[in-house]
Every structure is written in structure tokens, then in C-alpha cells.
C-alpha positions as CSV (number, residue, x, y, z in Angstrom):
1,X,11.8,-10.1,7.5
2,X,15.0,-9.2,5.2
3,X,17.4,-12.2,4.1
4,X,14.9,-15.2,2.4
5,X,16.7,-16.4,-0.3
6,X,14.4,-18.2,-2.2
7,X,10.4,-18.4,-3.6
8,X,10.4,-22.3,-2.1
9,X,7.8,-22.7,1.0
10,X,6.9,-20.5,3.8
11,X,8.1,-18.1,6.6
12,X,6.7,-19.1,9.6
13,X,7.1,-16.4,12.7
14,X,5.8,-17.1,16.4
15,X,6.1,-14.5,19.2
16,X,6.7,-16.3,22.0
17,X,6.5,-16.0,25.8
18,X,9.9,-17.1,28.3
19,X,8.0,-20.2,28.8
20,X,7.6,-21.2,24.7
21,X,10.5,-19.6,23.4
22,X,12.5,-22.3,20.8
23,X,9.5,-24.5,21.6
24,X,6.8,-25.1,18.5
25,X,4.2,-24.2,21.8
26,X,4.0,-19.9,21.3
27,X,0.7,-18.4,22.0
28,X,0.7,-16.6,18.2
29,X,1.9,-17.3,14.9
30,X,2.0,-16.3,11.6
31,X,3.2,-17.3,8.0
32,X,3.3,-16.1,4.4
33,X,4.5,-17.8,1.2
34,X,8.0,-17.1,0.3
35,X,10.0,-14.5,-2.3
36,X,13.7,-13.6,-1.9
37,X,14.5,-11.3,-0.2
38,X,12.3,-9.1,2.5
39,X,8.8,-10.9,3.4
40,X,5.8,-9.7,5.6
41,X,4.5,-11.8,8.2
42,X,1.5,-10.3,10.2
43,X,0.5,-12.1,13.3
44,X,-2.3,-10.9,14.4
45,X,-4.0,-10.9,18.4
46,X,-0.6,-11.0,20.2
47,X,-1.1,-8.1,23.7
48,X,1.5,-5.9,25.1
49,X,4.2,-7.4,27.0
50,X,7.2,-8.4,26.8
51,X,7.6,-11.3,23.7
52,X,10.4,-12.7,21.8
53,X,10.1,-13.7,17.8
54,X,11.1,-17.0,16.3
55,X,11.1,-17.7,12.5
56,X,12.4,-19.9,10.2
57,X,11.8,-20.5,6.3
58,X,10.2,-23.7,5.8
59,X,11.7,-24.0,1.9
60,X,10.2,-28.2,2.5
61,X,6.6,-27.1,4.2
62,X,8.2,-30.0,6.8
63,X,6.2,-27.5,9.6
64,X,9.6,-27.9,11.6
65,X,13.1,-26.6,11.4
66,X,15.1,-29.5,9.9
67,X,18.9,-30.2,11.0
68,X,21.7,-32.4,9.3
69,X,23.1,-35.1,11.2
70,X,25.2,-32.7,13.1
71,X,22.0,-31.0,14.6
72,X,22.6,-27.5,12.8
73,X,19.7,-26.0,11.0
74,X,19.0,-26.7,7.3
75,X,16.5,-24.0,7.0
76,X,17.0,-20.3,7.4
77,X,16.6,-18.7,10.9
78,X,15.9,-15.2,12.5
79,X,15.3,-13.9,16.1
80,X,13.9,-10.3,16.9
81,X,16.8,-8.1,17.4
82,X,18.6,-10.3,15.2
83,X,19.8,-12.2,18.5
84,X,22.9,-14.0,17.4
85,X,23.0,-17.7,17.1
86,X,26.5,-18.9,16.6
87,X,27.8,-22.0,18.7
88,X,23.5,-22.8,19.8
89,X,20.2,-20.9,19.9
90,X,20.0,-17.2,21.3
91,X,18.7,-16.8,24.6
92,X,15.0,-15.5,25.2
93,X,16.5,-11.7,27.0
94,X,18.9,-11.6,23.9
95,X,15.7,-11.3,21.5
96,X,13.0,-10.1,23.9
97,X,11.1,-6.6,23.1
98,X,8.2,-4.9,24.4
99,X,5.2,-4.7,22.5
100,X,2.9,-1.4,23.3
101,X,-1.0,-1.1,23.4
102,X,-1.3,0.2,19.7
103,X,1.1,-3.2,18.3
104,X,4.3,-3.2,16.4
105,X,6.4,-4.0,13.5
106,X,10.0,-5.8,14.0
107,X,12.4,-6.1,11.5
108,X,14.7,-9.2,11.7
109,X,17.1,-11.3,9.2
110,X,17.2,-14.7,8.5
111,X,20.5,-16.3,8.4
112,X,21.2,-19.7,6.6
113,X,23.9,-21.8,8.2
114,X,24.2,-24.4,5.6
């Protein structure tokens, strides 16, 4: 994941299902302490099929993306196929992939509103 811009907290990922997807309920997650820049997150058990990733840096280990009092995020964001989030959250078939037998690796950037 490209675009962390600081060593504060973690970046948490979760590959998600239609049902879960922007929901702190996906099947599989993952995390790794963060460095600007690009960081690895491996999540590990997730079947082929048809997912969608969420992640966010949690700079406050809070477990949760924060907002301001104007409900926009505080904390980094990033969708797999860098699914655009401009005026509200992407929708699932913007950042859905499909995952094959022998797993994957997806590249994504997290993008800081405030």
C-alpha cells in the first residue's frame, strides 16, 4: 500500500465480502506498523472469489476511522482499485476484484482528506 505518510500507528486492511464492505464485520484482516511511504499488509486465509479491500492508517491505534465534526475521515483511506471516494465512500463493484486459487497481491493508495 503506496501513500502512508507517516511512522505513527498501524495500517489496518480487511477484504471484505458485498455484505461487510465499509462495515468493521469482513471475514479477514490484516495489519502492520506504519513507515511513510509503501507498506505490506499480508492477510492471510482469505478463498477465491470475488472481494473488495478496505484500509485505513490508524496514526491513534483508535481501531476505527475517526471523522471531524463534519463526518470526513481524519485518517488515511484506500480501496482496491484505488476506487475513488470524493463526495462519500466508493461503492463495493467500484473496488471489487477476483481473487484466484493460488492468492494475490493488490496494490492500492491511501489518500488523506484532511
Amino acid at each position: 500500500m503506496a501513500g502512508v505518510r507517516n511512522d505513527k500507528g498501524d495500517v489496518l486492511v480487511s477484504v471484505c465480502d458485498p455484505q461487510n464492505f465499509l462495515k468493521d464485520s469482513c471475514a479477514y484482516d490484516g495489519r502492520a506498523k506504519a513507515h511513510p511511504g509503501e507498506v505490506v499488509v499480508t492477510v492471510d486465509g482469505v478463498p477465491p472469489g470475488v472481494w473488495a479491500v478496505q484500509a485505513f492508517h490508524d496514526e491513534t491505534l483508535a481501531g476505527h476511522v475517526r471523522q471531524n465534526l463534519l463526518g470526513l475521515p481524519l485518517d488515511g483511506l484506500g480501496f482496491s482499485n484505488d476506487a475513488p471516494f470524493r463526495f462519500g465512500p466508493p461503492t463495493y463493484s467500484d473496488a471489487a476484484f477476483r481473487l484466484g486459487p493460488g492468492g494475490g497481491r493488490i496494490r492500492l493508495t491511501l489518500r488523506y482528506l484532511l
